[in-house]
TITOR-357375 format. One line per 8 residues: number of its first residue (from 0); their letters; for each residue x, y, z of N, C-alpha, C. Coordinates in nm, 3 decimals. Atoms other than C-alpha are relative to their C-alpha. Last residue first. Example, Ala and Ser with C-alpha at 12.3 -4.5 7.8 and 13.67 -1.06 7.14 Angstrom:
2
1> SA> -0.082:-0.119:-0.006:1.367:-0.106:0.714:-0.077:0.109:0.073 | 0.089:-0.119:0.000:1.230:-0.450:0.780:0.090:0.120:0.000 .
% end
This chain:
158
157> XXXXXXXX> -0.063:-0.111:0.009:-0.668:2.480:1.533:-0.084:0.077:0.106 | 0.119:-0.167:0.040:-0.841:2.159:1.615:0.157:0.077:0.020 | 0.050:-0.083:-0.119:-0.587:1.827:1.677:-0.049:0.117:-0.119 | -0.119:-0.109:0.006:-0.528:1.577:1.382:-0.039:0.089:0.110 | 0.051:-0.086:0.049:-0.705:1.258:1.424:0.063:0.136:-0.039 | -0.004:-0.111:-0.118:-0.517:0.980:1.452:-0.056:0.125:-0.058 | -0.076:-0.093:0.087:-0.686:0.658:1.248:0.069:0.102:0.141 | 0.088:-0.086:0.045:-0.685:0.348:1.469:0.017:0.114:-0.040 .
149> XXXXXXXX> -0.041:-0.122:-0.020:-0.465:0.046:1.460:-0.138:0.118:-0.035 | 0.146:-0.045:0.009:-0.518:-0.270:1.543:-0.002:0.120:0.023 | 0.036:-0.137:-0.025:-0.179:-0.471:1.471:-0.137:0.052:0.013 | 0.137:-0.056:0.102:-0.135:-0.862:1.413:-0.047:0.181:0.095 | 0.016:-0.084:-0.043:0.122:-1.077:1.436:-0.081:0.089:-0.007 | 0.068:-0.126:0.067:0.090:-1.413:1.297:0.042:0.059:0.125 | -0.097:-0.090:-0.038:0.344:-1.719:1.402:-0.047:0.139:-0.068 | -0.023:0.011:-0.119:0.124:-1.909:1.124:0.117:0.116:0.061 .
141> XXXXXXXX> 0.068:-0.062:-0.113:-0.048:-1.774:0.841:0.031:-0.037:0.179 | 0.151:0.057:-0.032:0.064:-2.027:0.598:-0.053:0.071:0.121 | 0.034:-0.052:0.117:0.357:-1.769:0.453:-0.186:-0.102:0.027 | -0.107:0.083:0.087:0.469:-1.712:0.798:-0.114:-0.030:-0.121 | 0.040:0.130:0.013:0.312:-1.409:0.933:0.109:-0.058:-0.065 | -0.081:0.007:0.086:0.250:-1.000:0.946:0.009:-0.171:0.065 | -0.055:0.125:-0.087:-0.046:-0.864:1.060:0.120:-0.055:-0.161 | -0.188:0.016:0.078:-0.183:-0.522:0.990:0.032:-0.076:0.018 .
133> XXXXXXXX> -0.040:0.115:-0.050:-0.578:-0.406:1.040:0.150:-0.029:-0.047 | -0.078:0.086:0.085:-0.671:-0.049:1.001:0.061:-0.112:0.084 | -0.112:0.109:-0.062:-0.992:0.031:1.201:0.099:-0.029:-0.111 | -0.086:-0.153:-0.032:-1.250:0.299:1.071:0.167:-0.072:0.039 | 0.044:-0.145:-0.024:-1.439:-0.041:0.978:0.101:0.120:-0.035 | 0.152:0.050:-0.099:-1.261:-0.333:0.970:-0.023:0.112:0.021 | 0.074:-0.051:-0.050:-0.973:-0.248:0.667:-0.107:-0.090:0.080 | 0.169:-0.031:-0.018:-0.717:-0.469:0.611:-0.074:0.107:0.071 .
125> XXXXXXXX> 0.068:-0.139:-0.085:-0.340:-0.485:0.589:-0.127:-0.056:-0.067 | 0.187:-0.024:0.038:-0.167:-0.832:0.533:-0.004:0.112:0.045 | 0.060:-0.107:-0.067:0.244:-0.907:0.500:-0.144:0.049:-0.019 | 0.134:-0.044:0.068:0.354:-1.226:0.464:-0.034:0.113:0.060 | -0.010:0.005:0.175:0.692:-1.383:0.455:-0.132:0.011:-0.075 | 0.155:0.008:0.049:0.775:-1.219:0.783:-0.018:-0.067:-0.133 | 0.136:-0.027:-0.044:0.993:-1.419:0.848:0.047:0.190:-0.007 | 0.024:0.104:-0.131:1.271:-1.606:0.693:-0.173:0.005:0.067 .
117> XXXXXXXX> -0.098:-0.100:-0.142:1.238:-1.439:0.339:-0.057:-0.101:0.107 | -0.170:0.021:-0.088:1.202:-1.714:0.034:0.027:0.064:0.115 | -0.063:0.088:-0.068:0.844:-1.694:0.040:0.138:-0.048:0.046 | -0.180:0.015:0.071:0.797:-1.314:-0.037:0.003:-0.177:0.102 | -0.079:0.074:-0.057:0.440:-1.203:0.040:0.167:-0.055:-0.091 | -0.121:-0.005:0.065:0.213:-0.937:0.002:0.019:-0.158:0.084 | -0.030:0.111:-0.072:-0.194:-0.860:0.090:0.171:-0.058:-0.091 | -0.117:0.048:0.067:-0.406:-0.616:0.027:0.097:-0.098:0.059 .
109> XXXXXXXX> -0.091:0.101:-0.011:-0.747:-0.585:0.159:0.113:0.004:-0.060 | -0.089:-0.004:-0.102:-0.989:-0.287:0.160:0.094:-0.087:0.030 | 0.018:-0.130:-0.002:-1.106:-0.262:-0.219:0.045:0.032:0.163 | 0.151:-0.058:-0.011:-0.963:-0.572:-0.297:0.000:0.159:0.043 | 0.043:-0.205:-0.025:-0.601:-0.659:-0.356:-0.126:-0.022:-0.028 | 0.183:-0.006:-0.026:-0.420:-1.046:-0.292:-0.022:0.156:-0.016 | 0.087:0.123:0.074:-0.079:-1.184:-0.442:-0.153:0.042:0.042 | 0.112:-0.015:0.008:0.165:-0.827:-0.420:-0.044:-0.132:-0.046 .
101> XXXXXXXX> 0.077:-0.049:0.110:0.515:-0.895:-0.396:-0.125:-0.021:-0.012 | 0.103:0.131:-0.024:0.718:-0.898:-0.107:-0.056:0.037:-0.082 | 0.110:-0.016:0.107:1.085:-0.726:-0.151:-0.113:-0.108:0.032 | 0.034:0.125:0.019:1.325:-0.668:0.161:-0.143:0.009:-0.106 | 0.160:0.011:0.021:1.473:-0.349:0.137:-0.017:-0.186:-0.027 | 0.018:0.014:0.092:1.845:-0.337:0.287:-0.204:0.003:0.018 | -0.063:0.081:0.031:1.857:-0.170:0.663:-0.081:-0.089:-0.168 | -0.097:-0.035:0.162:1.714:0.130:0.755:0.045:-0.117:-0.044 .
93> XXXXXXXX> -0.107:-0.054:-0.055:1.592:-0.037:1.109:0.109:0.062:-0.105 | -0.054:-0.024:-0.140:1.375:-0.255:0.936:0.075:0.082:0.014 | -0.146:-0.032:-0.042:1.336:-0.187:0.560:-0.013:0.041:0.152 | 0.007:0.005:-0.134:1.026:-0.320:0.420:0.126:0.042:0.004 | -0.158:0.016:-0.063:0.945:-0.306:0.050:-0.017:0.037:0.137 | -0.018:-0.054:-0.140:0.585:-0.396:-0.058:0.158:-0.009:-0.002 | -0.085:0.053:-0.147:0.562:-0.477:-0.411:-0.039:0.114:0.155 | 0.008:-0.062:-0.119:0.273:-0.401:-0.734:0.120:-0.084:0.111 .
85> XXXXXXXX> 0.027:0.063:-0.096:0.341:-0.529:-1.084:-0.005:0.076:0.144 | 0.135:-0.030:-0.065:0.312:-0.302:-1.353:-0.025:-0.069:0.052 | 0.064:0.114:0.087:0.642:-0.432:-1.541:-0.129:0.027:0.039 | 0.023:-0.031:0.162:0.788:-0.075:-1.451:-0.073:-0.136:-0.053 | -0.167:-0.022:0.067:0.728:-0.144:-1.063:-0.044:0.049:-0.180 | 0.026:0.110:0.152:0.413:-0.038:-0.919:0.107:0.018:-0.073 | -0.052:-0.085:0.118:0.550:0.097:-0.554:-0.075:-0.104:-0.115 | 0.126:0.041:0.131:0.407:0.034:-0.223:0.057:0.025:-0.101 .
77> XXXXXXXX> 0.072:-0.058:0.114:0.709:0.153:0.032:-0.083:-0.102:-0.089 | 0.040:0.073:0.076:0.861:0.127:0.383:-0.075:0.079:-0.109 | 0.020:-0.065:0.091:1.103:0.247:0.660:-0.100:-0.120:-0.142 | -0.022:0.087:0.154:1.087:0.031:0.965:-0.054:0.183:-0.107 | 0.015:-0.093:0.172:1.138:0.138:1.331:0.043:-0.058:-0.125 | -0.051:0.103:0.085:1.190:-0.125:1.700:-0.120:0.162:-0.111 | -0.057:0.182:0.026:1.171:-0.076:2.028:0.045:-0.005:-0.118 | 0.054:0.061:0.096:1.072:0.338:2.098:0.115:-0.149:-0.045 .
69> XXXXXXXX> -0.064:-0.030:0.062:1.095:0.441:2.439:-0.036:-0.067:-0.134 | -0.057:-0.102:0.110:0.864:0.646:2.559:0.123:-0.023:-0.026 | -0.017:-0.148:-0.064:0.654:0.357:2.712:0.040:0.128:-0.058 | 0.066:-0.009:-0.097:0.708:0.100:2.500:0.028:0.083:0.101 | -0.134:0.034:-0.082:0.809:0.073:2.155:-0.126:-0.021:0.133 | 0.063:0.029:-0.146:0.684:0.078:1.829:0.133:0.006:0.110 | -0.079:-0.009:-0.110:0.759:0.267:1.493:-0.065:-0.044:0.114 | 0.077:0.061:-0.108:0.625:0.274:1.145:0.093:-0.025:0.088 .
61> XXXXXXXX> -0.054:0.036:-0.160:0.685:0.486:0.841:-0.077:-0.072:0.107 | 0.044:-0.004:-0.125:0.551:0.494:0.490:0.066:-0.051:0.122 | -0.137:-0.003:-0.091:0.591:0.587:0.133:-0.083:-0.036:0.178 | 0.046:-0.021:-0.138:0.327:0.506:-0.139:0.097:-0.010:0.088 | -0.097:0.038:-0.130:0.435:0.484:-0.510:-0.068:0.075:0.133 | -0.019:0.144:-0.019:0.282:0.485:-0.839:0.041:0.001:0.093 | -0.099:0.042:0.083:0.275:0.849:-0.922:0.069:-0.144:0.047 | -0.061:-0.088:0.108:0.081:0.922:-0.617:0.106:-0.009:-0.063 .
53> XXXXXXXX> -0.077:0.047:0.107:-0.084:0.703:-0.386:-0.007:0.070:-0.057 | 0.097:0.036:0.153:-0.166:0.882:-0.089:0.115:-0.078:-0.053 | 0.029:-0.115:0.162:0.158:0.889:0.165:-0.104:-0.045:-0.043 | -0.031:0.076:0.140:0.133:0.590:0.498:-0.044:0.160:-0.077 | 0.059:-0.122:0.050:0.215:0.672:0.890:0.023:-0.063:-0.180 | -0.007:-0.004:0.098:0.214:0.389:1.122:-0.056:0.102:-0.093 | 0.054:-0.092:0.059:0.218:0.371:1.528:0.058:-0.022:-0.196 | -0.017:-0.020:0.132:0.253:0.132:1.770:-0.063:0.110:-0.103 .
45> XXXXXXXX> 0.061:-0.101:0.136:0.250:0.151:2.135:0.067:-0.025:-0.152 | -0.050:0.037:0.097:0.318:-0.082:2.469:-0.086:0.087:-0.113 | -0.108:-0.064:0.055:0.262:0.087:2.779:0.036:-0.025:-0.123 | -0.078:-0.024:-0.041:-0.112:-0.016:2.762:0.117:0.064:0.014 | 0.049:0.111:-0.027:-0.205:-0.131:2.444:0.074:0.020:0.185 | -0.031:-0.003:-0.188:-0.197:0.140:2.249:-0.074:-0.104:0.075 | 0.076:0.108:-0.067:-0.257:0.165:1.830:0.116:-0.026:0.156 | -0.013:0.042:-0.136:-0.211:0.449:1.620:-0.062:-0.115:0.072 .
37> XXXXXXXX> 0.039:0.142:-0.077:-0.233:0.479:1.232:0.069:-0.015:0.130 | -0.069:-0.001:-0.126:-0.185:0.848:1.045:-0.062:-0.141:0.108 | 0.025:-0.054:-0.153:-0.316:0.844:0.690:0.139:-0.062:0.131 | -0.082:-0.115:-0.014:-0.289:0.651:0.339:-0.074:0.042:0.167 | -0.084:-0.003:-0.125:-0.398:0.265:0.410:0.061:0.153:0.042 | 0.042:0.043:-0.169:-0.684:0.255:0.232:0.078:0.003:0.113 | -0.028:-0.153:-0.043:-0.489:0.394:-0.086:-0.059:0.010:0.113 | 0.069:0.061:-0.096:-0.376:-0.006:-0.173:-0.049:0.179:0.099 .
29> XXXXXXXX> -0.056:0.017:-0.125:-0.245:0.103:-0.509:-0.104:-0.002:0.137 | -0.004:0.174:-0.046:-0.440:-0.020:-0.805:0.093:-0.013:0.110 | 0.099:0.114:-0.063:-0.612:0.292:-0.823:0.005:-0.148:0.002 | -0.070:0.059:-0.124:-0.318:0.490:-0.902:-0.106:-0.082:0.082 | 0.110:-0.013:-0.129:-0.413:0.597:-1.255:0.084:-0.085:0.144 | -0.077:-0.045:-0.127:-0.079:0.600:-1.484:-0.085:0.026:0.113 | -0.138:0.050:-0.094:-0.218:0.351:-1.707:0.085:0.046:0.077 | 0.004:0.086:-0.114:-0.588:0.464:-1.643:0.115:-0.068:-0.018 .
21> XXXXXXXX> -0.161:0.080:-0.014:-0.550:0.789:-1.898:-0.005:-0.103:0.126 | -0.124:-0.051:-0.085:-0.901:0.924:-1.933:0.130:-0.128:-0.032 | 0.002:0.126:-0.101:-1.077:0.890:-2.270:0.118:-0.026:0.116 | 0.056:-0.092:-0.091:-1.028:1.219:-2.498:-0.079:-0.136:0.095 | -0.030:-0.139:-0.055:-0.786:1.116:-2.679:-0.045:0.053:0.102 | -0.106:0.025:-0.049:-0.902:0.810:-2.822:0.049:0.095:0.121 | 0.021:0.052:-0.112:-1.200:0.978:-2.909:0.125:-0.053:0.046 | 0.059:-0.099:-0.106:-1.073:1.237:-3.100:-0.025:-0.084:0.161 .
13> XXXXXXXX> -0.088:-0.073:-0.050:-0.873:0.941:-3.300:-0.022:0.115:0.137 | -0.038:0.157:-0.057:-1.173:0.725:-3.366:0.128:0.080:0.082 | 0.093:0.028:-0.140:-1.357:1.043:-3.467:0.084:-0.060:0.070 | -0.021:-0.105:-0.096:-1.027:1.138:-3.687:-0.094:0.014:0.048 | -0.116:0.041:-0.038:-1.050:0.778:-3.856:0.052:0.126:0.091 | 0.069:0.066:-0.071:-1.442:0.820:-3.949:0.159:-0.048:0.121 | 0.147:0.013:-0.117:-1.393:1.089:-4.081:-0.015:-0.062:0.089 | -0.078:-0.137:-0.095:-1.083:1.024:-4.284:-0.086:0.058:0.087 .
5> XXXXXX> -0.148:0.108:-0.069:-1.276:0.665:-4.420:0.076:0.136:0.119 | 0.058:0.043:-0.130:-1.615:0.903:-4.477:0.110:-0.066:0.082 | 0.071:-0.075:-0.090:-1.432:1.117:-4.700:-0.008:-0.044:0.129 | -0.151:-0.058:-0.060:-1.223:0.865:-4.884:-0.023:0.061:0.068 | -0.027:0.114:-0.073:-1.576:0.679:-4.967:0.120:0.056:0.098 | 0.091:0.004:-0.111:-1.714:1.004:-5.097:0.047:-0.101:0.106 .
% end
């Protein structure tokens, strides 16, 4: 009877197991506030940023300013949860190597990177204010900030 209840009680424990979602490949510890299309105009001067969902640990995203029609200055970039399950930002100006900042702040609209050894930027912030994505980049005490105010783009009607 005892052997019974033991194998019983060890293929509940098992069922359940099983049947409890999977949250180490969940993507809810990537920053997914930022996915979409981000414009911001200031005059002739324009910025724009485009970010992937999070899916399968990683977020891809472009950004490009300039002024007028031409464009100044393009970065390739990514969110990724490495294999130790730490979160980075990579940056890559102008294609050029990835610069690594590694995740120290995340809330439900805030994230927040930094890399002290790099010259500058050695902080990168996004925030939500409202409908508003916020972006500023910095020295690691917040000085020599930059700071973006971007709003979503909508997609045009069919």
């Amino acid at each position: 009877m005892l052997y019974r209840r033991v194998c019983l009680t060890a293929a509940l424990s098992v069922a359940f197991l099983f049947a409890l979602p999977c949250t180490a490949s969940a993507d809810t510890d990537l920053p997914d506030f930022l996915a979409g299309t981000w414009m911001m105009e200031n005059g002739a001067n324009w910025s724009d940023e485009l970010w992937s969902d999070a899916k399968g640990g990683l977020m891809l995203g472009v950004a490009r300013s300039g002024f007028g029609k031409e464009v100044q200055s393009w970065e390739m970039a990514r969110i990724e949860r490495k294999a130790d399950g730490s979160i980075s930002f990579f940056a890559q100006p102008k294609g050029r190597v990835p610069t690594e900042f590694r995740q120290v702040l995340r809330s439900s609209d805030t994230v927040e990177f930094a890399n002290p050894a790099n010259d500058y930027p050695q902080r990168v912030r996004y925030w939500r204010q409202g409908k508003l994505l916020m972006a500023e980049i910095s020295k690691l005490d917040g000085s020599d900030a930059v700071r973006w105010n971007y709003r979503p783009v909508v997609p045009p009607a069919d």
